[in-house]
Every structure is written in structure tokens, then in C-alpha cells.
KOLKEKOL-986503 format. One record per residue: x, y, z of N, C-alpha, C, O in turn; residue number from 1. Coordinates in pm, 1 decimal, decimal comma. Layout:
PT     n_c1     n_c2     n_c3    ca_c1    ca_c2    ca_c3     c_c1     c_c2     c_c3     o_c1     o_c2     o_c3 resi
PT        X        Y        Z        X        Y        Z        X        Y        Z        X        Y        Z  NUM
...
This chain:
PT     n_c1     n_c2     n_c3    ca_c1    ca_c2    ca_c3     c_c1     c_c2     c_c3     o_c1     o_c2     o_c3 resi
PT   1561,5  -4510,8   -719,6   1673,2  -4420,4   -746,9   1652,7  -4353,0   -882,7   1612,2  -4414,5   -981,4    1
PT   1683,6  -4221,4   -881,5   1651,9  -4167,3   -991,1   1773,5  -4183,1  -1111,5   1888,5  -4202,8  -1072,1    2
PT   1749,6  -4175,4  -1240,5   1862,7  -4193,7  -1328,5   1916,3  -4107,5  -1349,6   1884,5  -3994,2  -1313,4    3
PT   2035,6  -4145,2  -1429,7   2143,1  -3978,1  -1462,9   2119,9  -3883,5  -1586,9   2200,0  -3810,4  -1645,1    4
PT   2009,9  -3902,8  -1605,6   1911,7  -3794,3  -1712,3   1816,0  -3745,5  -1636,6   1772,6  -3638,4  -1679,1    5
PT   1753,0  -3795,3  -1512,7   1658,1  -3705,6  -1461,1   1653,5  -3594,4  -1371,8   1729,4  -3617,0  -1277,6    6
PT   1605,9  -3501,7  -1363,2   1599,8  -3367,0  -1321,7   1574,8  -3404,0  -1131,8   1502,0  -3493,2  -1088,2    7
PT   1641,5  -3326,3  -1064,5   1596,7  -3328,4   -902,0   1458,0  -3246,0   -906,2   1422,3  -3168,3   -994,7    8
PT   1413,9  -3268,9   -831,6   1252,7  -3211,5   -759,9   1292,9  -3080,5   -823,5   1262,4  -3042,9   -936,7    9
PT   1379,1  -3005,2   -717,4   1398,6  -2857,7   -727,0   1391,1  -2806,9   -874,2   1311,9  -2720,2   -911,1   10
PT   1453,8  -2850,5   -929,8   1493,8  -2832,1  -1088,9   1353,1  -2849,3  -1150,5   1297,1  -2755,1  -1206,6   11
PT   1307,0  -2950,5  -1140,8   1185,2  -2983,4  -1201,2   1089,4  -2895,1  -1153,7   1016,1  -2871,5  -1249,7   12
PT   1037,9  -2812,3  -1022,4    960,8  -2717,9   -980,1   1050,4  -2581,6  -1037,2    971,8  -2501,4  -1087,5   13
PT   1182,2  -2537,3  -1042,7   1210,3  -2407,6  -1130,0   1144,2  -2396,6  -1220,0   1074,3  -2302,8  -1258,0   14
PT   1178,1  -2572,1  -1292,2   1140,6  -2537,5  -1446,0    991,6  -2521,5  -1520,9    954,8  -2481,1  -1631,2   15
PT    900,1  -2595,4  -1355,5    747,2  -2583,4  -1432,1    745,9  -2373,7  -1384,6    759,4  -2291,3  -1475,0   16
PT    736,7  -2351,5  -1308,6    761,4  -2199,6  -1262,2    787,1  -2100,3  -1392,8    709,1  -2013,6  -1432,3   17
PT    926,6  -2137,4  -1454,5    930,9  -2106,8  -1544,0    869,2  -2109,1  -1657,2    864,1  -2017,0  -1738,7   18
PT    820,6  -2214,5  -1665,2    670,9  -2266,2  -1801,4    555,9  -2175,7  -1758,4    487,3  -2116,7  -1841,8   19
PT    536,8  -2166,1  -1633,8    424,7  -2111,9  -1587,2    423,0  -1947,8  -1617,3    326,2  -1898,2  -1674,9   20
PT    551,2  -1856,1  -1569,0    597,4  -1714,3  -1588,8    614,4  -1759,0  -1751,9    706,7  -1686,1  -1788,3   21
PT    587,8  -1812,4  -1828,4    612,1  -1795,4  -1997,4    452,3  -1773,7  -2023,3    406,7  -1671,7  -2075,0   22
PT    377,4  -1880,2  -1981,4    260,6  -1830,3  -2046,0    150,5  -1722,0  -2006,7     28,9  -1724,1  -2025,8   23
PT    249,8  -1605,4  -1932,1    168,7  -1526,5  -1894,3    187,9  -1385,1  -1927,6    263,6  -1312,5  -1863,2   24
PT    101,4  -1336,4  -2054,5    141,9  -1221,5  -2117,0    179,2  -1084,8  -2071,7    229,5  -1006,2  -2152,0   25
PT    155,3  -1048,5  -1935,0    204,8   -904,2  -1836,4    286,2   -938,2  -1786,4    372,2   -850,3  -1791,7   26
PT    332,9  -1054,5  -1712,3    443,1  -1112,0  -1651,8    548,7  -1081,3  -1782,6    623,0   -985,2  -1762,9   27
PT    564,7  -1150,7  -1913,3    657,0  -1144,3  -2014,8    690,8  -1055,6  -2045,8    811,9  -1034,6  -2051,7   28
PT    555,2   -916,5  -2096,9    622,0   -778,3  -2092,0    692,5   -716,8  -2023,0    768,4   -628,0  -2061,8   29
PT    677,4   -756,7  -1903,8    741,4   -665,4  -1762,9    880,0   -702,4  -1748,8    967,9   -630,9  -1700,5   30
PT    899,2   -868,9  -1813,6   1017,3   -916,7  -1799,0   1063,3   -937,7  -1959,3   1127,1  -1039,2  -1987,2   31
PT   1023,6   -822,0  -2084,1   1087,4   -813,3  -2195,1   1182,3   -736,5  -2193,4   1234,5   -712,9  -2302,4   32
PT   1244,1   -663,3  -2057,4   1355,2   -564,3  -2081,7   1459,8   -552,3  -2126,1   1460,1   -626,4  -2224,4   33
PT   1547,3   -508,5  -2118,3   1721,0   -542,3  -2144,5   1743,4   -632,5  -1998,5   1710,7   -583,1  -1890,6   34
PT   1802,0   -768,2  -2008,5   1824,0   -833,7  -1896,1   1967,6   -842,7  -1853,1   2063,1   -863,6  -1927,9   35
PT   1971,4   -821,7  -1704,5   2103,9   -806,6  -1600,3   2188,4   -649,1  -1648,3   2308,8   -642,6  -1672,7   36
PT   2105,2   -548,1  -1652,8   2176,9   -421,4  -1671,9   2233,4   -376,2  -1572,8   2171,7   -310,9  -1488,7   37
PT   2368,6   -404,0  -1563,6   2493,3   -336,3  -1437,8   2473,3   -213,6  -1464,8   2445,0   -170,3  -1576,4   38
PT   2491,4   -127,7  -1330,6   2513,8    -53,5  -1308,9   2569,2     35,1  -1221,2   2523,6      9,0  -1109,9   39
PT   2678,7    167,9  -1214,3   2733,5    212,9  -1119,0   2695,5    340,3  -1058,1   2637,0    417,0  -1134,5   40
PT   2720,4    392,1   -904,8   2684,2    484,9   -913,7   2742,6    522,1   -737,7   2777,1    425,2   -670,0   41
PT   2747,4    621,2   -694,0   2727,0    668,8   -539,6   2632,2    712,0   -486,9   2568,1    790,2   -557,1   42
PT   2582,1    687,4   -356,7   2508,7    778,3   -304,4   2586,8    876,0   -131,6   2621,3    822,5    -26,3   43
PT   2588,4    959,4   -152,3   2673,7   1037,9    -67,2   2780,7    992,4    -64,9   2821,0    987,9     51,3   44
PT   2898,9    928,8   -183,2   3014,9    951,8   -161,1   3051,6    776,1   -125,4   3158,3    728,3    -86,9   45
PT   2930,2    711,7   -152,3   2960,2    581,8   -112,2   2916,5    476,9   -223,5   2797,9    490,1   -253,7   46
PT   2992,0    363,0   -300,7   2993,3    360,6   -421,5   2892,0    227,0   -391,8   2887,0    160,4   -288,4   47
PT   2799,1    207,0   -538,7   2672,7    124,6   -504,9   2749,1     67,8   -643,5   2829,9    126,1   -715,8   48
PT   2691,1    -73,6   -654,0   2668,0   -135,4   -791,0   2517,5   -194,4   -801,9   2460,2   -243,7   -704,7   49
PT   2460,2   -184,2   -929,6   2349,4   -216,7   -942,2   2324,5   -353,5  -1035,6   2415,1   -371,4  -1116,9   50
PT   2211,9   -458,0  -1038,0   2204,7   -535,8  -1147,5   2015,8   -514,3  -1166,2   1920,3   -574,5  -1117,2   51
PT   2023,0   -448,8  -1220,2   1837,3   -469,5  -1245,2   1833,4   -604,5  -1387,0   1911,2   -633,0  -1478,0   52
PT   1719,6   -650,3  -1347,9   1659,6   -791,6  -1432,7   1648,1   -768,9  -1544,2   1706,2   -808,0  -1645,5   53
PT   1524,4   -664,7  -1512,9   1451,3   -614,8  -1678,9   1461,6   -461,8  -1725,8   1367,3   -396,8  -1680,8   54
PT   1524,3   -408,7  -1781,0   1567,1   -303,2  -1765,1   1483,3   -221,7  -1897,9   1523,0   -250,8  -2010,7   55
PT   1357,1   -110,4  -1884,1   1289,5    -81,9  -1965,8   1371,7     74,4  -1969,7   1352,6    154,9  -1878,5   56
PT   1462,0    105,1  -2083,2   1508,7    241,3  -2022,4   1418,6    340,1  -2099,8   1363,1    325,2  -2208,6   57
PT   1418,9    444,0  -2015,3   1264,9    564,4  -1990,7   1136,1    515,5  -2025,5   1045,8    549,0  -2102,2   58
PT   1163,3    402,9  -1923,3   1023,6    326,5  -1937,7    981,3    297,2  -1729,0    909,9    352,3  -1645,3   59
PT   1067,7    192,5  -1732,2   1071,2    116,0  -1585,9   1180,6     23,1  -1555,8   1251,0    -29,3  -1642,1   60
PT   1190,5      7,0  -1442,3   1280,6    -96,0  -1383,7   1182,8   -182,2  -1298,7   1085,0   -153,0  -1229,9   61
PT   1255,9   -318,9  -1334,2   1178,1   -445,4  -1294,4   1263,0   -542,3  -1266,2   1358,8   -579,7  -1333,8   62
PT   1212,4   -595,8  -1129,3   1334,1   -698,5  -1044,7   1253,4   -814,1  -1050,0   1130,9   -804,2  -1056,0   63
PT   1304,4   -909,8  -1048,3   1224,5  -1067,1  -1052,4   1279,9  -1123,4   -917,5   1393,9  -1154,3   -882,6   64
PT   1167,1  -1125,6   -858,2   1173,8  -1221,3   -710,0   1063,9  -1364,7   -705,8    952,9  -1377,2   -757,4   65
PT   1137,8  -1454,4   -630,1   1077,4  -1586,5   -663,8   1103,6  -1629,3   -525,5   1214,4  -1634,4   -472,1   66
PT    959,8  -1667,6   -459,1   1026,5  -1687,9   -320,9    872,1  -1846,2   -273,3    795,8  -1922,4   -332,6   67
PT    911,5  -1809,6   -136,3    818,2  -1945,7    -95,7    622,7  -1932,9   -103,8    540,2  -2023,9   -111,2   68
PT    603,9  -1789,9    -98,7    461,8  -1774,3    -83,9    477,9  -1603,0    -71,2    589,0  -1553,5    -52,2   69
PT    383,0  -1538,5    -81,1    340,9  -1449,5    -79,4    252,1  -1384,6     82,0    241,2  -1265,9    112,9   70
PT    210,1  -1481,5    145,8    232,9  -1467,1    272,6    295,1  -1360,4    354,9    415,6  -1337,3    345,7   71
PT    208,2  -1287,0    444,2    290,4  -1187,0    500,8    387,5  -1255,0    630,0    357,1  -1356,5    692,7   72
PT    514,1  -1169,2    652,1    586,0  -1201,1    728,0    641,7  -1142,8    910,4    697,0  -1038,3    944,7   73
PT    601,1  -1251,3    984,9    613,5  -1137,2   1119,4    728,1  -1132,1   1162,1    793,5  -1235,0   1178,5   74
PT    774,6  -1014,1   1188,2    919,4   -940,1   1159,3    924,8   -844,3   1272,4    823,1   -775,5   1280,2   75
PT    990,4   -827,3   1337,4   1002,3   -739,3   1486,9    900,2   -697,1   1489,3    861,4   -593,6   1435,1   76
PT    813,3   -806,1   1582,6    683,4   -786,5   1623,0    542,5   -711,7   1537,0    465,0   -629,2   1585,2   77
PT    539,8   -769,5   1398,3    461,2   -708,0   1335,5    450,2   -788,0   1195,7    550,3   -833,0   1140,1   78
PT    332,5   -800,5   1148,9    346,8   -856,5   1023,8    381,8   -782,5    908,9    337,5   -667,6    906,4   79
PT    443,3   -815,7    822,5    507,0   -741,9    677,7    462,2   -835,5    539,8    453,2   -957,8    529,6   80
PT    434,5   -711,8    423,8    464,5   -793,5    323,0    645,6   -849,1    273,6    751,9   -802,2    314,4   81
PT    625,8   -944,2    190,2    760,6   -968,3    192,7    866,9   -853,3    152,4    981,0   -848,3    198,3   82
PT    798,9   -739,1     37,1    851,8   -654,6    -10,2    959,2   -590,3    136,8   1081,2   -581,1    150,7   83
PT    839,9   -555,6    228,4    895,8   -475,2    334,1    981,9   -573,1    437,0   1087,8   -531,1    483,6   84
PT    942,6   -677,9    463,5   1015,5   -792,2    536,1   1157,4   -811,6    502,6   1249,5   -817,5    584,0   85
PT   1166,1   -821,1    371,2   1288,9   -867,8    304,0   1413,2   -711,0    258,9   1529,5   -727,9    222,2   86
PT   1342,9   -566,1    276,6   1405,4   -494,3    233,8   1429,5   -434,3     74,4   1483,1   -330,0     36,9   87
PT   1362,4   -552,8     -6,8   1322,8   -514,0   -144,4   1230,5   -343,5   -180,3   1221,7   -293,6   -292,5   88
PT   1181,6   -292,7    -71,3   1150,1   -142,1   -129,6   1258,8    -70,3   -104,4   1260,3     43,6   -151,0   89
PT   1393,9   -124,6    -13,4   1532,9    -33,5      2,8   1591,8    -34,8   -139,4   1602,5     61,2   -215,8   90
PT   1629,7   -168,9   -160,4   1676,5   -228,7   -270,7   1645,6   -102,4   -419,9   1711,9    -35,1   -498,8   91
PT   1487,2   -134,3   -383,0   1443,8    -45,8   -512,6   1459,2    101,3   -531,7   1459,5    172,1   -632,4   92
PT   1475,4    133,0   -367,2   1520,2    320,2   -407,3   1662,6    323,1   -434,3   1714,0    429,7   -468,3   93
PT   1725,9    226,6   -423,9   1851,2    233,6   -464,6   1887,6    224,2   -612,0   1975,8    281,9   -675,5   94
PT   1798,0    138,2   -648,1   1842,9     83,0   -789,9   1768,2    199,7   -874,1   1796,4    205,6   -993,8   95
PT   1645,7    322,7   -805,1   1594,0    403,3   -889,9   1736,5    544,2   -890,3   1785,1    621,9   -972,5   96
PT   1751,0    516,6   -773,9   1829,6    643,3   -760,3   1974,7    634,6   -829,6   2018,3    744,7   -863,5   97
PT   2050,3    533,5   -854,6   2172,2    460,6   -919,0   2114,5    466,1  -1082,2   2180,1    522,8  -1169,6   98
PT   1993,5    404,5  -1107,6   1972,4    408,3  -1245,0   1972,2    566,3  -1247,6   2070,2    601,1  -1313,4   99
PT   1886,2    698,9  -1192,5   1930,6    794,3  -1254,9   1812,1    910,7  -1278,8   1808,1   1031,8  -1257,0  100
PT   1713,0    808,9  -1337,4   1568,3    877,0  -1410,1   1461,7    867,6  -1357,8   1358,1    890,3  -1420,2  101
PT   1464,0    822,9  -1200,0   1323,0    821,4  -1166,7   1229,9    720,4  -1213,0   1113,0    759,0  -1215,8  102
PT   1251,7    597,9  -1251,1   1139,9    548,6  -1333,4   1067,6    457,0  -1249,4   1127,3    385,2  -1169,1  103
PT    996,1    455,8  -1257,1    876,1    337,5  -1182,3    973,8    244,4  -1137,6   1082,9    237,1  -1194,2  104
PT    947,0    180,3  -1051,3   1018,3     34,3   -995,4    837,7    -52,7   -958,9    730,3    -30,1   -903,2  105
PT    927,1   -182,2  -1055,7    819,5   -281,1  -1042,8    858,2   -403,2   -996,5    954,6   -434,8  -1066,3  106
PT    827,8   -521,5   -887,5    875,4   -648,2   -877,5    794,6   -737,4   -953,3    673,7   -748,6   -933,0  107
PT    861,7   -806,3  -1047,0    788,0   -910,6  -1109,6    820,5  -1096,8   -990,8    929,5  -1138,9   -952,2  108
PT    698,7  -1152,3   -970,5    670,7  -1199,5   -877,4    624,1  -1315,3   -876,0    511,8  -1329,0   -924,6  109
PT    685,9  -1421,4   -827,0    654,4  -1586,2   -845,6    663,7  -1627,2   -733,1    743,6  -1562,0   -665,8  110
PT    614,9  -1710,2   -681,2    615,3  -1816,3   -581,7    669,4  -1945,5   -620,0    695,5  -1975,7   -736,5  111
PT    683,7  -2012,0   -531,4    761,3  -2168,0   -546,8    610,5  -2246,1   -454,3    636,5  -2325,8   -364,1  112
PT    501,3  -2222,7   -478,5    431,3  -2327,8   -434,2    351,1  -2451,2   -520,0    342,9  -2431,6   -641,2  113
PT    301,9  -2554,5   -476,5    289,2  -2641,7   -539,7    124,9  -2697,1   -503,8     76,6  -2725,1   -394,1  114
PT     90,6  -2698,9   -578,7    107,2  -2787,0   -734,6    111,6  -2661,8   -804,1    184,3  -2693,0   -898,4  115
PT     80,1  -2530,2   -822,7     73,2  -2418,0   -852,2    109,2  -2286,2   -855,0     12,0  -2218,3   -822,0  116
PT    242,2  -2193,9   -889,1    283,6  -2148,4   -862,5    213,5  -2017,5   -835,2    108,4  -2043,3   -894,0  117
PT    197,0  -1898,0   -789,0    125,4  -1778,9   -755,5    214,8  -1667,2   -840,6    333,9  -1682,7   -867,9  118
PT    156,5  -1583,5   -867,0    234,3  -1449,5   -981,0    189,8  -1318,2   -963,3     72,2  -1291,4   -938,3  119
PT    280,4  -1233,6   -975,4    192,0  -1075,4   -968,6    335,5   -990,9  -1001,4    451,7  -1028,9  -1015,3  120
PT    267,5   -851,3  -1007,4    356,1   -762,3  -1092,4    321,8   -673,7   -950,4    207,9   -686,0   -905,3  121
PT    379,9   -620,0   -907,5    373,5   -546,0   -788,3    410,0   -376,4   -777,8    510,5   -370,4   -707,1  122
PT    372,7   -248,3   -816,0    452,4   -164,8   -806,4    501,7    -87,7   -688,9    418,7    -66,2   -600,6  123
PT    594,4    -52,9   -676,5    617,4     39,3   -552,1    601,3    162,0   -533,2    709,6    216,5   -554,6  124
PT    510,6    248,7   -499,3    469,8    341,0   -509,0    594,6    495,1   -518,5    696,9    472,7   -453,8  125
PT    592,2    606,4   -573,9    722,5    658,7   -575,2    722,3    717,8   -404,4    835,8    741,5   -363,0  126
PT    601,0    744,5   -298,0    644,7    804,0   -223,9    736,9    710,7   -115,8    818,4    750,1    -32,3  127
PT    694,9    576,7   -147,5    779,4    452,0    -19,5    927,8    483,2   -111,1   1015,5    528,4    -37,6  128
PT    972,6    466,3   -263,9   1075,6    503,9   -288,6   1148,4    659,1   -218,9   1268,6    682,0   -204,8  129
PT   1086,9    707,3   -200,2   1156,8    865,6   -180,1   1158,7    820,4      0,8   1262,6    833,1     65,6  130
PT   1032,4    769,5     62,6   1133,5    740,9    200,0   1212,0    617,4    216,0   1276,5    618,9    320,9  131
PT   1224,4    530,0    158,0   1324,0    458,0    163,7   1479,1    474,2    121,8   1581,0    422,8    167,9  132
PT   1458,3    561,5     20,9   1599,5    617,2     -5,8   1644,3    754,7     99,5   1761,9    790,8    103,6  133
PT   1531,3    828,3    186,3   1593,8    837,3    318,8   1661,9    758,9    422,0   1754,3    772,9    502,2  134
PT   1581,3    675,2    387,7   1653,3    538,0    508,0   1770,6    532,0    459,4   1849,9    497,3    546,9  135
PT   1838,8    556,7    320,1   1940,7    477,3    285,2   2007,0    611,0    302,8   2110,3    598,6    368,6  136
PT   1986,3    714,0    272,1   2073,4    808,8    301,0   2115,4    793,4    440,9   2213,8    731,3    480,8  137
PT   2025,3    860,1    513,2   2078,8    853,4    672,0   2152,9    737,0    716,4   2197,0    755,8    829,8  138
PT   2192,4    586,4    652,6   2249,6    501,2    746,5   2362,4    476,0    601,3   2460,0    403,9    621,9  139
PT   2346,8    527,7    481,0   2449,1    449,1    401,1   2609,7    495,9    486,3   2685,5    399,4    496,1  140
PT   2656,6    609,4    536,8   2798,2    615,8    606,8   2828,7    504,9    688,5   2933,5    440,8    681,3  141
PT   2709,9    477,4    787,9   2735,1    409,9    888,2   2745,1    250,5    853,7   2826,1    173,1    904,9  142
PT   2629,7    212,1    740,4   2672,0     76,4    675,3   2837,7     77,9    634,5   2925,8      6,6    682,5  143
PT   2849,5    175,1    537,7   2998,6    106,2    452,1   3123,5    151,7    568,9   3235,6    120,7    528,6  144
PT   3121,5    214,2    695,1   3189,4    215,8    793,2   3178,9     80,7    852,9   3292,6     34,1    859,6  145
PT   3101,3      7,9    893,4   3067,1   -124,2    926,0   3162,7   -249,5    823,5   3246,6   -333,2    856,6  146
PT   3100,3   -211,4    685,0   3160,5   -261,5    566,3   3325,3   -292,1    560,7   3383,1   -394,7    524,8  147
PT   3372,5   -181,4    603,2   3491,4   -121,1    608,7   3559,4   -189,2    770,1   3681,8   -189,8    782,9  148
PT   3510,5   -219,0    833,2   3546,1   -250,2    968,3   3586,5   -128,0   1029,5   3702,8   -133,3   1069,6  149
PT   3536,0    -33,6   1047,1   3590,7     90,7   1119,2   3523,4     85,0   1205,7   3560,0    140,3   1309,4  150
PT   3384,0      9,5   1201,3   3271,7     13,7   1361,7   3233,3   -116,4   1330,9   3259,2   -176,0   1226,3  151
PT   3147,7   -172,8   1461,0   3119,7   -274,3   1520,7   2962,3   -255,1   1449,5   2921,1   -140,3   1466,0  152
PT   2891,5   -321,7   1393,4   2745,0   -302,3   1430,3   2706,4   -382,4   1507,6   2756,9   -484,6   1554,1  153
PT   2560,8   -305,4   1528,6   2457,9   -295,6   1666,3   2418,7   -476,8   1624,0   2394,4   -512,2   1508,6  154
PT   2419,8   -557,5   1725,5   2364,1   -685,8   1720,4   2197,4   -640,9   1789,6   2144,4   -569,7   1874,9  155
PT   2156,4   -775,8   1644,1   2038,3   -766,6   1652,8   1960,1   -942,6   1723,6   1859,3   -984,9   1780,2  156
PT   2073,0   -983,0   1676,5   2025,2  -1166,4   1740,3   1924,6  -1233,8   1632,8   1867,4  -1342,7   1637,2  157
PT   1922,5  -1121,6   1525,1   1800,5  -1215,4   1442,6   1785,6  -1214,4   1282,2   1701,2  -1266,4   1209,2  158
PT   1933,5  -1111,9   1246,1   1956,6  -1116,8   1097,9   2085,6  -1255,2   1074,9   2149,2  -1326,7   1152,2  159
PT   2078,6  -1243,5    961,3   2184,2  -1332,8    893,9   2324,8  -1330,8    955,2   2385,2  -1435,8    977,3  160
PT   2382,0  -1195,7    985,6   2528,0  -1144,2    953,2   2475,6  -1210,0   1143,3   2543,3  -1307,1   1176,9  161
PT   2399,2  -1176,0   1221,1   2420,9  -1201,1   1386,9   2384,7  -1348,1   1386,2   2394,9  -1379,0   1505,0  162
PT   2363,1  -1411,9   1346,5   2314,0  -1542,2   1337,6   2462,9  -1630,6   1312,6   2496,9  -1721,1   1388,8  163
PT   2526,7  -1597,0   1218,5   2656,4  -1617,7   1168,7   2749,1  -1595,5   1228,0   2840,3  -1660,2   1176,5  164
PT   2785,9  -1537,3   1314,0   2858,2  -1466,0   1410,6   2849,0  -1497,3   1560,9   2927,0  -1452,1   1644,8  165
PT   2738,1  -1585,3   1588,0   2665,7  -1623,4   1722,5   2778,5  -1693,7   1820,0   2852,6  -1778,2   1769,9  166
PT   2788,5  -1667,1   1926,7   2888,4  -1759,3   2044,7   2801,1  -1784,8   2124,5   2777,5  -1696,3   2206,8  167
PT   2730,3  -1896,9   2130,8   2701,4  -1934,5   2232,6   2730,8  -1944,7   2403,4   2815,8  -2023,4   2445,1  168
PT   2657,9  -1863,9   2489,5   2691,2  -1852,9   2587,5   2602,2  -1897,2   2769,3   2608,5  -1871,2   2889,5  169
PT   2553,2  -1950,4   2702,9   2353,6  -2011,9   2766,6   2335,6  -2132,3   2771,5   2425,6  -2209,1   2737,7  170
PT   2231,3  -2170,6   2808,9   2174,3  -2294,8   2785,4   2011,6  -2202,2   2796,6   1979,1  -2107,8   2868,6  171
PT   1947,3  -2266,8   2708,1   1849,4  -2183,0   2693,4   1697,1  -2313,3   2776,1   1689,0  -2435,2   2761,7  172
PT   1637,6  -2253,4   2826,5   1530,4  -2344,7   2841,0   1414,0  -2357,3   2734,4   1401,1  -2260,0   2660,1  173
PT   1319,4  -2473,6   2715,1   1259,4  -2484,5   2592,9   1142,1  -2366,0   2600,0   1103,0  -2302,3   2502,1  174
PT   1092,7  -2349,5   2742,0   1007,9  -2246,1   2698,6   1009,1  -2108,5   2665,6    903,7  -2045,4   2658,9  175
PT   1121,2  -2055,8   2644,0   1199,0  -1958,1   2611,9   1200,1  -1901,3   2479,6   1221,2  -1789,4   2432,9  176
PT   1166,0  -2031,6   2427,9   1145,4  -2031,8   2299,9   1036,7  -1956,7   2249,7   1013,9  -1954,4   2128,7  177
């Protein structure tokens, strides 16, 4: 049994992670910004809030993601990096277009694996920003209508919000699976 001074696993793997993102001099710059810069803004009339990590102003914006591996992810029938898997290049045309100035968007980047954590500075290129913030144009009405409960959204059977929401109505057989 562990004592009431010692750290859980989890805690103890944040904190080497964290030792690890300290001694690494591009990682630190990227993450020397102004940290947790709120911010407000609309896009077509629909109100966004922003929190960027590292906030380099007329420099760059830099988000810190810390996840299980770096590993690509297969995602409606196709493999993805996590950037694209997870929606983090939406994220980022949002947070370029809310910040204001166009500035680079960078993910600063850790893994949770062990014995060794994995790191990288990742940029997003500006043309995936300029179509991703199409994506967000064309569906932001129809999200905050959703938001709003004025419409139903489209079930997908395989995000969070449909997963959460699930009524079981089946018995499913195992090979189905």
C-alpha cells in the first residue's frame, strides 16, 4: 500500500513528462509565451471563446497537446494523424482566426509513453488553416443551432455526444463486431 506522501502512477508519469518537456530547449521556447491567453471573438455572427497555451503575440500561437502516442489513428475508414483525427487543425483555424493576425499555429507535443516520453513541435501549414476554417464557416450556423437545441444532429454512432446519448435497442452478435 502506498503512503500518504506518495504520488499515484499517473502523477508520477505527468511529472517525469514534465521534467522531460523542461529539458528540452525548442519545446521551452515554443512554450515561453504568455500562458492561457483568453480570448473573444465571432465567426459569422456566432460567438467563439478562445484559450491558447503559449501565446507569442506577432510572433505565433502554440497549443500543448499531451496524449497516448503519436500513432496514426483509423477514423471513418482511414488512417489519420492525431492532429486530423482529433480535430486539432479545426481548433487551430479557429484560434488563428479569433486571435486576429494570422500567425503561424504550432502544436507543442508530448506523449504519455513509457519508460520514455516522445516530443515534437508540429506546424500547421497556413493552407490546411484557410481550409479548415472553411469547414468551420460552412457548418458553424448549423453547430450553434444544434448548440441551441433548435435542430437535432445527424447521429453518427461513433462520437462522444452519440455514444452518450445511446438507447440500446439490439442484441448485437459477437461477430458484428
Amino acid at each position: 500500500m502506498k503512503g500518504k506522501s506518495e504520488l499515484k502512477s499517473d502523477y508520477k508519469q505527468a511529472n517525469y513528462i514534465i521534467q522531460r518537456l523542461e529539458r528540452d530547449e525548442l519545446f521551452q521556447q515554443f512554450m515561453s509565451g504568455e500562458k492561457q491567453v483568453i480570448k473573444t471573438g465571432e465567426i459569422f455572427g456566432v460567438p467563439f471563446k478562445i484559450k491558447i497555451d503559449s501565446y507569442h503575440p506577432g510572433n505565433k500561437i502554440v497549443d500543448l497537446k499531451v496524449m497516448k502516442d503519436f500513432e496514426q489513428i483509423w477514423k471513418d475508414g482511414i488512417y489519420l494523424n492525431f492532429i486530423e483525427a482529433w480535430g486539432y487543425d479545426i481548433q487551430a483555424a479557429i484560434y488563428q482566426f479569433i486571435e486576429g493576425n494570422n500567425l503561424p499555429f504550432y502544436i507543442a507535443a508530448a506523449t504519455k509513453e513509457k519508460p520514455e516520453p516522445d516530443l515534437a513541435i508540429i506546424s500547421i501549414p497556413q493552407n490546411r488553416l484557410d481550409y479548415c476554417l472553411e469547414i468551420v464557416t460552412d457548418n458553424v450556423k448549423r453547430f450553434d443551432d444544434i448548440k441551441k437545441g433548435l435542430i437535432e444532429p445527424t447521429r453518427c454512432e461513433h462520437c462522444d455526444y452519440c455514444k452518450s446519448t445511446k438507447i440500446l435497442t439490439e442484441i448485437l452478435d459477437y461477430t458484428s463486431l
